[in-house]
C-alpha positions as CSV (number, residue, x, y, z in Angstrom):
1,X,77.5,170.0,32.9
2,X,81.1,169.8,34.1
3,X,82.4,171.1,37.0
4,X,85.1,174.0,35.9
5,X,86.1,174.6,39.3
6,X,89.6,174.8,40.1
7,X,91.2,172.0,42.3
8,X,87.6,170.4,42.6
9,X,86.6,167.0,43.3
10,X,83.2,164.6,42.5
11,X,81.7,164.1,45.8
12,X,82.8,159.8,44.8
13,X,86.1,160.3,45.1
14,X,86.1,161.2,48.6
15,X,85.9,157.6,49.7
16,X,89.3,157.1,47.7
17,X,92.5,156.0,49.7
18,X,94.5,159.0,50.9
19,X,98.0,158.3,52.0
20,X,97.3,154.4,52.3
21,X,94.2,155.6,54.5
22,X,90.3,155.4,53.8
23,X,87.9,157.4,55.6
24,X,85.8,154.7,56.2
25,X,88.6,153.4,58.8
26,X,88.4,156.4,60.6
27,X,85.4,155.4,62.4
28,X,86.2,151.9,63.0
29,X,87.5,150.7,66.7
30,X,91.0,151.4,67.9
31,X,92.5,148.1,69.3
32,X,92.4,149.0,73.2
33,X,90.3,152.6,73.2
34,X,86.7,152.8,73.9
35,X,83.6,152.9,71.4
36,X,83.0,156.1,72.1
37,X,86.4,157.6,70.8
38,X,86.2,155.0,67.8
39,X,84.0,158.3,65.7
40,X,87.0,160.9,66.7
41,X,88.8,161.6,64.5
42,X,92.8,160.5,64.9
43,X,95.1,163.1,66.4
44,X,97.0,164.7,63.6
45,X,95.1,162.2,60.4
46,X,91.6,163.6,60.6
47,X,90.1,165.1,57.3
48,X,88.8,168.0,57.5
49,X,86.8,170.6,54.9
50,X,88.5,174.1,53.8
51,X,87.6,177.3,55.3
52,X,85.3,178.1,52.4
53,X,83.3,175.1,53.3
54,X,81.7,175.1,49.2
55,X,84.1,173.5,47.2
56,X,84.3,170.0,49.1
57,X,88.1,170.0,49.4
58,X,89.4,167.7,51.8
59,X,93.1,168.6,54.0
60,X,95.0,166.3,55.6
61,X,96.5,167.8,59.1
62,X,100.4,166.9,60.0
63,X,100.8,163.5,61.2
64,X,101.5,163.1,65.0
65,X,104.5,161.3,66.3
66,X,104.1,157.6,67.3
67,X,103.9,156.4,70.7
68,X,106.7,155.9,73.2
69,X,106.8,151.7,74.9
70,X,105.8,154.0,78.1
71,X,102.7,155.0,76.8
72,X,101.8,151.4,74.9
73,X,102.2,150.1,78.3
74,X,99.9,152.6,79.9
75,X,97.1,151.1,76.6
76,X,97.4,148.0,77.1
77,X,94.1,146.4,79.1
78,X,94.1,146.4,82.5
79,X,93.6,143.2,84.3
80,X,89.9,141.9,84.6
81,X,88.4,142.5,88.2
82,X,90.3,145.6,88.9
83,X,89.9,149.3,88.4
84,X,92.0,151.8,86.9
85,X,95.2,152.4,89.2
86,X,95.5,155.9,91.3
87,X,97.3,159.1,90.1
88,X,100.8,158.9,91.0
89,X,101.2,161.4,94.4
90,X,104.6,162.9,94.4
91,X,104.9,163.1,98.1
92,X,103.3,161.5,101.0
93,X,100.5,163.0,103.0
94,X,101.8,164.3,105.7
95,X,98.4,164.1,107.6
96,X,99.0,160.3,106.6
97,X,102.1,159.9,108.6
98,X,101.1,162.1,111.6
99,X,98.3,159.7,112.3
100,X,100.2,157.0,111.4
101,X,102.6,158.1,114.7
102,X,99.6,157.8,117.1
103,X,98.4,154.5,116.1
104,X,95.1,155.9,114.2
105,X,96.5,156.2,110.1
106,X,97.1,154.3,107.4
107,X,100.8,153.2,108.2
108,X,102.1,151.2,111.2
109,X,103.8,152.8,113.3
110,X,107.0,150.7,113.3
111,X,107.0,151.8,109.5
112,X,106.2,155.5,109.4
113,X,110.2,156.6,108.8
114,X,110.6,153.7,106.2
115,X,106.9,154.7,104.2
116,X,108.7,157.6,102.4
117,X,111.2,155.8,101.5
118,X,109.6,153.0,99.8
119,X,107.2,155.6,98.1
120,X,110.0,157.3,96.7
121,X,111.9,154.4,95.4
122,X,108.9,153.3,93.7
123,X,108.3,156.3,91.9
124,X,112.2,156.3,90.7
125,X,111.8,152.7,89.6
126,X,109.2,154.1,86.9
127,X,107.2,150.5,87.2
128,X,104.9,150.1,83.8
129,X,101.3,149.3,85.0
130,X,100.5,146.1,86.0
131,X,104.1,145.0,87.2
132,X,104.0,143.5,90.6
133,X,107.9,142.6,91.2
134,X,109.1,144.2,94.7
135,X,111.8,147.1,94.4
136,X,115.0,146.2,96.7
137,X,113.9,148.2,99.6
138,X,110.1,146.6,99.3
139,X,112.0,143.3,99.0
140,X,114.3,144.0,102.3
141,X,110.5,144.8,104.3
142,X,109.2,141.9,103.0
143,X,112.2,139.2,103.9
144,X,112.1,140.2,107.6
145,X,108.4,139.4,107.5
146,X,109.2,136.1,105.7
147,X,112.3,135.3,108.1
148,X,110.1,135.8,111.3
149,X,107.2,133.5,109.7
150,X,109.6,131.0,109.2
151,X,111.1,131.4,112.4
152,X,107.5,130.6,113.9
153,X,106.9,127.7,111.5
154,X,110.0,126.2,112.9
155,X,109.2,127.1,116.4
156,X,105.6,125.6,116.2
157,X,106.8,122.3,114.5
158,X,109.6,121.9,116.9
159,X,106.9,122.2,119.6
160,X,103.5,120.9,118.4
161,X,104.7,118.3,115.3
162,X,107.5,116.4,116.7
163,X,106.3,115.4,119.8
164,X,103.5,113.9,117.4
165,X,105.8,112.5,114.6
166,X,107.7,110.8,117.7
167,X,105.2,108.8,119.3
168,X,103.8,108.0,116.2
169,X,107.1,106.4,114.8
170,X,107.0,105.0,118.1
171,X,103.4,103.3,118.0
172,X,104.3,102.2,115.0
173,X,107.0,100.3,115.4
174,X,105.2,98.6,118.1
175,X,102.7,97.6,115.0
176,X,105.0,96.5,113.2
177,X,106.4,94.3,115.9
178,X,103.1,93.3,117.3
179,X,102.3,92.2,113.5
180,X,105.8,90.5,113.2
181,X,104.9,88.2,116.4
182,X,101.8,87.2,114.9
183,X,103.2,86.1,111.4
184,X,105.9,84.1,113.5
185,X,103.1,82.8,115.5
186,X,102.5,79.3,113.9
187,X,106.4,78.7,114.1
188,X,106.1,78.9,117.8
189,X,107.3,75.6,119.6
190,X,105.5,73.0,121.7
191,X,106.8,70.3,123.6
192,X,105.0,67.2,123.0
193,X,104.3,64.3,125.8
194,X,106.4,62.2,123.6
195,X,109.2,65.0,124.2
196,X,109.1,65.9,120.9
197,X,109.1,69.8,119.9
198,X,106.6,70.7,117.3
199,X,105.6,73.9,115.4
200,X,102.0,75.1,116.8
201,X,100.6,74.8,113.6
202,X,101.7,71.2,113.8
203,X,100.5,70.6,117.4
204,X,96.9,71.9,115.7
205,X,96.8,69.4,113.0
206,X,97.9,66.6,115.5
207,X,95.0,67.9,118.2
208,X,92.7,67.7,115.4
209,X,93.2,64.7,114.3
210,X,93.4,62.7,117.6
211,X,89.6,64.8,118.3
212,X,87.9,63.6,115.9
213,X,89.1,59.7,116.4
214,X,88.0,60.2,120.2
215,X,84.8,61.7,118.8
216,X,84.1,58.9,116.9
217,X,84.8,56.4,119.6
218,X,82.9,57.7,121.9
219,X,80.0,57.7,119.5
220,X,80.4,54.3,118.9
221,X,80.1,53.6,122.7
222,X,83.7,53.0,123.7
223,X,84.4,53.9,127.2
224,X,88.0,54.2,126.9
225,X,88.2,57.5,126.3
226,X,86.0,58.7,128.8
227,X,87.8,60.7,131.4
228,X,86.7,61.8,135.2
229,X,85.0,65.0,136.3
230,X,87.4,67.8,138.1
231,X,84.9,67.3,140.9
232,X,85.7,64.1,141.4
233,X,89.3,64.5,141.4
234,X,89.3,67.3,144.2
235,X,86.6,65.3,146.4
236,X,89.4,62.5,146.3
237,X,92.3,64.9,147.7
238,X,90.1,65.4,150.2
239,X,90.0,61.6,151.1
240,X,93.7,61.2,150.6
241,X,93.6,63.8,153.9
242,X,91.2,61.7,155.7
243,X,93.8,59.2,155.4
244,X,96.8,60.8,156.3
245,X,94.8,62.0,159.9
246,X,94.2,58.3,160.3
247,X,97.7,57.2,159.5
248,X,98.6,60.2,162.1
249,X,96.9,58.4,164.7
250,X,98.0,55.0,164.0
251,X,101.4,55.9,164.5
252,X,100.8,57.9,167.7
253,X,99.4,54.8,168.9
254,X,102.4,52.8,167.6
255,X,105.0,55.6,169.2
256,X,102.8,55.9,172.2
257,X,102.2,59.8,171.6
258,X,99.5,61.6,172.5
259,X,98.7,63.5,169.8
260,X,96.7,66.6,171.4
261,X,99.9,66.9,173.4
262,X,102.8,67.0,171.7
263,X,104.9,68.8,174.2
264,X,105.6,65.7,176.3
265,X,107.1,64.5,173.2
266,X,108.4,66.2,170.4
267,X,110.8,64.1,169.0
268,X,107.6,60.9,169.1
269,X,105.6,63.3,167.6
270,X,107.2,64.4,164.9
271,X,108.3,61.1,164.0
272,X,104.8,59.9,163.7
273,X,103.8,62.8,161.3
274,X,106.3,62.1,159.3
275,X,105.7,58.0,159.4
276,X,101.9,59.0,158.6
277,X,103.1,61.5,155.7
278,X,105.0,59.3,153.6
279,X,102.7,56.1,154.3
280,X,99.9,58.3,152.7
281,X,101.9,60.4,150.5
282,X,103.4,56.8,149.1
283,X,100.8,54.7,148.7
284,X,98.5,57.6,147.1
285,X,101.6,58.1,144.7
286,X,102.2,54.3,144.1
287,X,98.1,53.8,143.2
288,X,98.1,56.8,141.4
289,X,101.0,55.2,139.2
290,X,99.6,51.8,138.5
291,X,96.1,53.5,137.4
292,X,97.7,55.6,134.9
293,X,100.3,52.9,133.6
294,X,97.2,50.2,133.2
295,X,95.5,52.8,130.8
296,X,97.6,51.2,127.8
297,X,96.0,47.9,128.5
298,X,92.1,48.8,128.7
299,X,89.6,47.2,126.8
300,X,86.3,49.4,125.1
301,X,84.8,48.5,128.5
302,X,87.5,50.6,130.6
303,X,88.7,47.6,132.6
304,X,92.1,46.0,132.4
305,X,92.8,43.1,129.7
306,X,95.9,41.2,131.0
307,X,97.2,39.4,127.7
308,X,99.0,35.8,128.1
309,X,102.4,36.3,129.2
310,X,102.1,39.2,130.8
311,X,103.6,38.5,134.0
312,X,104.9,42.1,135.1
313,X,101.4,43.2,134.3
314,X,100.0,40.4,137.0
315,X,102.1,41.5,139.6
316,X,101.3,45.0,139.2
317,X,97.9,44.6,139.8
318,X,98.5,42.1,142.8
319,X,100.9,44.8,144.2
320,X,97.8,47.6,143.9
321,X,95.5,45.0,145.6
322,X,98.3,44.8,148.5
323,X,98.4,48.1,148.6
324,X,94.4,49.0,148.7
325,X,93.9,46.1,151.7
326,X,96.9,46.6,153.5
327,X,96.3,50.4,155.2
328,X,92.9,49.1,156.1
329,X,93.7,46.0,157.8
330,X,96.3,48.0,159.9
331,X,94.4,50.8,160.8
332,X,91.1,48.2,161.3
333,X,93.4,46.4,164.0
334,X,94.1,49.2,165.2
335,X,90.5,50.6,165.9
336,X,89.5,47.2,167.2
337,X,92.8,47.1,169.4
338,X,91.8,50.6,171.0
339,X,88.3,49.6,171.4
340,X,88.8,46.4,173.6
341,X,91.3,49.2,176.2
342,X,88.6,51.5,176.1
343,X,86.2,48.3,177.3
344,X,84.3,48.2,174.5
345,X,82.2,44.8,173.7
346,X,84.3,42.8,170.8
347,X,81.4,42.6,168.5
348,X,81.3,46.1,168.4
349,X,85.1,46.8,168.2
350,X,85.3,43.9,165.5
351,X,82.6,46.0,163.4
352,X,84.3,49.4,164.4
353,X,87.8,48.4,162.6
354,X,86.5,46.6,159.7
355,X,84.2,49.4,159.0
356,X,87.3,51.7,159.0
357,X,89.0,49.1,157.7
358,X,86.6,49.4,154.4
359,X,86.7,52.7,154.3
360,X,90.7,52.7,153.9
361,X,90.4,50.5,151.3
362,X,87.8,51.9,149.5
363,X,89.5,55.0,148.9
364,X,93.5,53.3,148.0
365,X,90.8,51.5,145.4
366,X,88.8,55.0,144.3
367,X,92.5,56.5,143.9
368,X,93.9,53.6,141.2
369,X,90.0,53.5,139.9
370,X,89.8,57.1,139.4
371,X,93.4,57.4,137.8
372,X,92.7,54.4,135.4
373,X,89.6,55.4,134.2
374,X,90.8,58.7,133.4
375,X,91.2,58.7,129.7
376,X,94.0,56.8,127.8
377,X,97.2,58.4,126.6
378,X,95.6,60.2,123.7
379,X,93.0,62.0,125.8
380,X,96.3,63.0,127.9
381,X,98.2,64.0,124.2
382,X,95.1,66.3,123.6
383,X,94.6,67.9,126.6
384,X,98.5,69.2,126.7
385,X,98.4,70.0,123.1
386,X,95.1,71.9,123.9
387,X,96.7,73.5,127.1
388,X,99.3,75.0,125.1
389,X,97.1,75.9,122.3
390,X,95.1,77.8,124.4
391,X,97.5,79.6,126.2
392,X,98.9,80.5,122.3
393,X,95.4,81.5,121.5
394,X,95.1,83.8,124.5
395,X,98.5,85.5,123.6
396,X,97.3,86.3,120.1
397,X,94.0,87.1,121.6
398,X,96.0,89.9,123.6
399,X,98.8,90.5,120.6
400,X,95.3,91.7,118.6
401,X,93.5,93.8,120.9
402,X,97.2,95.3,120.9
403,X,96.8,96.1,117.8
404,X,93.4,97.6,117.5
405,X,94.3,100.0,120.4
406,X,97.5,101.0,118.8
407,X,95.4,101.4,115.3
408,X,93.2,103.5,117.3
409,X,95.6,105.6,119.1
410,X,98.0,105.8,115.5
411,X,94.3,107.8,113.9
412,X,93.9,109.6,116.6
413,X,96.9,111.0,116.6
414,X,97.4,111.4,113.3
415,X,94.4,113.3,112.7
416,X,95.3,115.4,115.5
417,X,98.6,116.2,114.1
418,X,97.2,117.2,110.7
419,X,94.7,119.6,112.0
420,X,97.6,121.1,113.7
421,X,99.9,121.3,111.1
422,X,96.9,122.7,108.7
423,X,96.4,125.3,111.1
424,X,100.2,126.0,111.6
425,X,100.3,125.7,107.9
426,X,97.6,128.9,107.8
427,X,98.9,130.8,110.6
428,X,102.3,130.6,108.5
429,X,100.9,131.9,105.7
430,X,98.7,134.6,107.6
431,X,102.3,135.8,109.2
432,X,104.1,135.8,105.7
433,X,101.3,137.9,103.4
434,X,100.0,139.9,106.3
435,X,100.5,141.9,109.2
436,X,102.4,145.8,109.1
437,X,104.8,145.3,106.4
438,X,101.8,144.6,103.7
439,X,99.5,146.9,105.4
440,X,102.8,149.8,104.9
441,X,103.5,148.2,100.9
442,X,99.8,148.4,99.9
443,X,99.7,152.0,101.0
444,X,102.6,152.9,99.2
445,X,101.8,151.5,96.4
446,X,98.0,153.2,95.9
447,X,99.7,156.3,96.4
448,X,102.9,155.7,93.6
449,X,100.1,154.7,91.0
450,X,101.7,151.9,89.5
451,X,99.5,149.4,90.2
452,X,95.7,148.8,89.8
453,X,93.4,149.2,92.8
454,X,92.7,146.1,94.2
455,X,95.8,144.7,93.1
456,X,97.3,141.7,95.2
457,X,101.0,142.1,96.6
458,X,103.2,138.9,95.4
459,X,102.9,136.2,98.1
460,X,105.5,135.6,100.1
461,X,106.1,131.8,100.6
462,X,108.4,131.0,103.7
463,X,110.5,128.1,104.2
464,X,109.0,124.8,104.8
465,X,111.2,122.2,104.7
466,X,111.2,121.1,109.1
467,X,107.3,121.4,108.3
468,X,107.2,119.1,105.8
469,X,109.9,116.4,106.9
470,X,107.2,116.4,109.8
471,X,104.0,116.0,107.9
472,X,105.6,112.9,106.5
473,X,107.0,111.3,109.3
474,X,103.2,111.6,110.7
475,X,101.8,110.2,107.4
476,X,104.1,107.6,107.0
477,X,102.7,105.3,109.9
478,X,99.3,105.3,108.8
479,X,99.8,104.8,105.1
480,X,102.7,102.1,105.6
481,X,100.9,100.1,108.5
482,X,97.7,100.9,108.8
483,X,96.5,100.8,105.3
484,X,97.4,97.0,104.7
């Protein structure tokens, strides 16, 4: 049967679009509102039945004006991690800013006159939410925090960072230098016997070479390479001294000088030490001479091989004869001269100076022995190539252990100087974002509600730029030098 009703409706055409609407929207979620106010029905759209409540009518209400960009700002979602922001308070407490006076509130002291003032200059500035940017009297507050900070960051790396960047410029140009020496180090030159200057690295190739052909004549049973002990060498000073007291006392004899008393004659006396000196002093020299020119003419056996012709050769050696009989025979007479004064039987002063006699010329013969035996001229090439090698070796020796030490002291102090300048770095910070001026903005801010609780103030970074000239004056010596 069909409805007759006036103005009336089948119940399946309420779901039909009214106005570009459908009631099936009105329950679904508003971008930005809550689940719980998605089933309310929109301010000024809901549908609602007729008074009568029986006939099923539907009305539409007046539509509601649309929102101002103040109020789309205050819908839009909050940042996550942080609650709602505070109520906007009109005024200050003034509870607040009495404590604030005594040291106990809120506010710092130092800022309880300029609190207000910030307060009210936010609330003028009419911030949407969620807008951290400083107003111009917040901004002012916040510079002289910044200026002091960098203030101390220049203060601290004036005191604590160049002192360290310094010496560590300076140790390292001592690396470098110390490094420098030892790359020139081969090019160092050596004077050879032959007078001939050489590099060091060609003074090693030459001291190698002449090593291993003595080596290998030695191991073939060569002697004339051989050279004499050190031992032997100083035991025969001491017999060159034995000789120069017995020269002494031949000439005393000569001069007629008594020797325990020189004061009866000074002038006899010192002529006599003098006579004795150069006797011994010459003949000593003149052995010592022959024995090392002879070395260029010794056979595998270590004697002397006199080829034909050789008549300068001949004479030497019958010179170095004279010379090793000669100071025996005189001192010998001398002895046997004394002995037959003294009253002494003759057999006994004839053994007495030809004992001594001997002995004279035993050691003029151990002197030319000694020096002829002595190696050859290239044992003598090696050992002064060696001598000077070794002293070069010590000096890099040193020129290294240099270098560790200066390694070690370049860590050290570089470590040192980057835990200070992290901790400078910090403090910095620390004096920049906190302290009274962001304990007085915080405060202010809760109470002008235009910014979440919890919210963070905008950091504050100082002026770095003497910091971080530093930092890399201190890096640079470890990563240029100590890295390779």
């Amino acid at each position: 049967m069909t409805d007759t009703r006036p103005d009336s409706r089948p119940d399946d055409q309420v779901t039909e679009r009214l106005d570009g609407w459908r009631d099936a929207q009105v329950t679904e979620r508003l971008d930005g509102w809550p689940d719980a106010q998605a089933t309310q029905p929109l301010d000024g759209w809901p549908l609602a039945a007729s008074d009568a409540g029986t006939t099923g009518r539907l009305e539409r209400r007046p539509a509601a004006a649309a929102p101002t960009p103040d109020e789309t700002a205050l819908l839009a979602p909050r940042p996550a991690g942080t609650a709602p922001r505070p109520r906007a308070v009109e005024k200050l407490p003034g509870g607040d800013l009495a404590l604030s006076l005594i040291g106990v509130g809120p506010i710092p002291a130092r800022h309880v006159a300029t609190a207000p003032r910030l307060h009210d200059e936010r609330l003028r500035a009419d911030l949407p939410e969620g807008t951290d940017e400083h107003t111009p009297l917040e901004a002012a507050l916040r510079l002289r925090t910044e200026v002091a900070a960098e203030r101390w960051l220049a203060r601290r790396t004036r005191q604590v960072l160049d002192p360290a960047a310094r010496r560590l410029t300076a140790l390292s140009s001592r690396h470098r230098e110390v490094l420098r020496r030892l790359e020139r180090s081969g090019d160092e030159p050596i004077v050879d016997t032959t007078g001939r200057t050489v590099t060091r690295d060609q003074a090693r190739v030459t001291a190698d070479r002449l090593s291993i052909a003595i080596e290998e004549s030695l191991d073939s049973g060569s002697e004339k390479h051989r050279t004499e002990s050190r031992t032997r060498k100083r035991l025969l000073l001491f017999f060159v001294l034995a000789d120069f007291a017995l020269f002494a006392y031949f000439m005393s004899r000569v001069l007629n000088v008594d020797v325990f008393m020189p004061a009866t004659d000074p002038i006899a006396f010192t002529t006599s030490i003098v006579f004795a000196l150069l006797f011994t002093l010459g003949v000593a020299y003149a052995l010592h001479h022959f024995g090392h020119a002879h070395r260029a003419h010794k056979d595998d056996s270590g004697e002397v091989v006199v080829p034909d012709g050789a008549v300068q050769l001949r004479l030497q050696l019958v010179f170095v004869h004279v010379l090793t009989v000669l100071p025996g025979v005189l001192i010998g007479v001398r002895i046997v001269d004394d002995a037959l004064v003294s009253g002494a039987p003759l057999p006994l002063a004839l053994l007495l100076g030809v004992a001594i006699g001997v002995v004279m010329a035993g050691i003029g013969h151990l002197i030319y022995r000694t020096e002829l035996r002595d190696g050859t001229s290239a044992t003598d090439r090696l050992l002064h190539l060696g001598k000077h090698l070794r002293k070069a070796h010590r000096r890099d020796t040193k020129l290294h252990l240099e270098l560790d030490r200066l390694e070690r002291r370049v860590a050290v102090l570089s470590a040192r100087a980057e835990r200070a300048a992290a901790r400078i770095e910090q403090t910095g910070d620390r004096r920049a974002n906190r302290g009274p001026s962001t304990r007085t903005l915080r405060y202010t801010r809760s109470l002008a509600g235009t910014v979440h609780v919890g919210a963070a103030l905008p950091a504050v970074r100082p002026a770095r730029g003497g910091l971080d000239e530093a930092l890399g004056q201190i890096r640079a010596p470890r990563v240029t030098d100590l890295a390779d």
